[in-house]
Phi, psi and omega in degrees: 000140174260158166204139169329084167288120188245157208186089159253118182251090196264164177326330193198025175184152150252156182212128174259141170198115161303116160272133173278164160322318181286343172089031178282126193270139209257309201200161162200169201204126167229161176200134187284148163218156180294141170272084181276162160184115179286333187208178177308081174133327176283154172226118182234171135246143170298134145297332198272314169334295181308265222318307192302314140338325178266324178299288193287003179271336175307292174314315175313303186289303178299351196274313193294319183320355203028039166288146179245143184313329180285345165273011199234088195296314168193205207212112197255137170257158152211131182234155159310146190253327202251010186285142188224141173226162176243098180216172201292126184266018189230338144299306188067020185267138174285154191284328178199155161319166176272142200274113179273155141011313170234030171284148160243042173289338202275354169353255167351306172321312206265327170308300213271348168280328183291341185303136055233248275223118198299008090007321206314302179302002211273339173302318238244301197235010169066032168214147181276144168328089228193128189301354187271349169277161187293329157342267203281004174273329198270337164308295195311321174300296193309322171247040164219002189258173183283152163051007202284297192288343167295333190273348181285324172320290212273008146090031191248343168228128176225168163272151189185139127312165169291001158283340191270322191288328197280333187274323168305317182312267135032258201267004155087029176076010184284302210236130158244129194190134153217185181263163180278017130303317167282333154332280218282018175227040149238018177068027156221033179238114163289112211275031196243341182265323196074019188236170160262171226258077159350295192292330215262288190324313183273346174307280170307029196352064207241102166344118162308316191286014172271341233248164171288175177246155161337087187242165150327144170282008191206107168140155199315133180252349199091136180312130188287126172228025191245348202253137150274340138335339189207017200300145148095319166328120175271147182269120186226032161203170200205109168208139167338124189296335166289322188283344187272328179296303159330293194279340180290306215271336123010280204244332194243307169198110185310347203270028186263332164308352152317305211254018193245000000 
C-alpha cells in the first residue's frame, strides 16, 4: 500500500500526517516554532527554524508510521498564505525573518500605494489593498533591509511564500514554484492571466525575476533532494490552507474534517 505525506505548515506549528489510500491518518508529527515581535504590530518568524521543523515533523510521521521512503508515493504541502520571505537563491540564507500575515508595519506602505484609490487592484487581483498581503511586506523588505534591493535587481534575492521557501529548500534550489492559491494572496497575481501582474510590479518597482513561477495546485512540484530522510519523495500538490481544507474535505474525503 502507498500513502500519501501531507505538511501543513501553520501559524504556529508544523504538522506532518500519513494518510492511507482511504484518507485514513496512519501517523503524525507536530512542533511549534517561536514567535517574534520586535515592536508593537510586528510579527515575524525564523524561516530556517520553520524549515528544520517541517523537516523533522516529516521524518517523525515516517518512522512512527514504521514506513520505508518507498512506501510514500508522494508529498501534499498546505500552508500559512500571505507570510512573505526573502532569501539568497545561492546561499539559500533569508535576508530577514518572514514578515508574518497579521503583521501591520507596512500600513503607511499600503496609504501610499493605495492613492487615489485603495481599489485600484481589486479588478486585476480581486483583493483591496492591504497589509495582510504579501505585496507591501515584500516593498517593505526591498526598502529597508541594506543591499536587498541591488542583489534582487541582479536576480540574487529572490521571493516566496512559505510554500515556495519550502518546495526551493526542498528539491535543494531545484524549484522556485508556488500554486495559484497562494498567487492569489499577494496582490500580484493576475486573476484573469494566472501569471503576476506586470503594471503591479512595475508600478512597485518589484524584480519580476524575484517572484516564483505560478504552477496549477495539483501536479509535479519537483522531488525532495535535499533531505536523505526524505530523498526522492515527489512534491505533488500545493495549497493554500483554507483552500486545501475546502477542497481535502469537498472532493477526497468529508469525514477528514475529524481530523483538522
Amino acid at each position: 500500500m502507498s500513502y500519501i505525506l501531507s505538511l501543513d505548515q501553520g501559524t504556529s506549528s508544523s504538522r506532518a500526517i500519513i494518510f492511507d489510500k482511504d484518507g485514513r491518518v496512519i501517523s503524525n508529527s507536530q512542533i511549534e516554532h517561536k514567535q517574534y515581535f520586535p515592536q508593537s504590530g510586528y510579527v515575524e518568524h525564523d524561516p530556517e527554524e520553520i524549515y528544520d521543523n517541517c523537516v523533522n515533523c516529516m521524518k517523525n510521521s515516517i518512522e512512527k508510521a514504521g514506513l520505508k521512503l518507498s512506501d510514500v508515493s508522494a508529498l501534499g504541502i498546505t500552508n500559512q498564505r500571505e507570510t512573505t520571505i526573502v532569501w539568497n537563491k545561492l546561499t539559500g540564507k533569508p535576508y530577514h525573518n518572514a514578515i508574518v500575515w497579521n503583521d501591520i508595519r507596512t500600513t503607511d506602505i499600503c496609504r501610499r500605494i493605495s492613492l487615489p484609490d485603495k481599489n485600484k487592484y481589486r479588478s486585476i487581483t480581486g483583493l483591496p489593498i492591504s497589509s495582510y498581503f504579501s505585496l507591501s511586506k515584500l516593498i517593505y523588505l526591498l526598502e529597508t533591509v541594506p543591499g536587498l534591493k541591488e542583489e534582487a535587481d541582479r536576480g540574487i534575492a529572490i521571493f516566496g511564500t512559505i510554500d515556495s521557501y519550502l518546495i526551493w529548500k526542498l528539491t535543494n534550489g531545484q524549484a522556485h514554484k508556488t500554486d495559484v492559491t497562494n498567487a492569489s494572496r499577494t496582490l500580484i497575481m493576475n486573476l484573469s492571466s494566472l501569471n503576476w501582474d506586470m503594471d503591479i510590479l512595475n508600478e512597485c518597482n518589484i524584480p519580476k525575476s524575484m517572484l516564483p513561477e505560478i504552477c496549477p495546485s495539483i501536479g509535479p512540484f519537483g522531488n525532495i533532494q535535499s533531505e536523505d530522510c526524505l530523498l526522492g519523495i515527489p512534491i505533488m500538490a500545493v495549497l493554500g490552507y483554507i483552500n486545501t481544507f475546502k477542497y481535502v474535505t469537498t472532493y477526497i474525503n468529508p469525514s477528514i474534517t475529524l481530523f483538522f
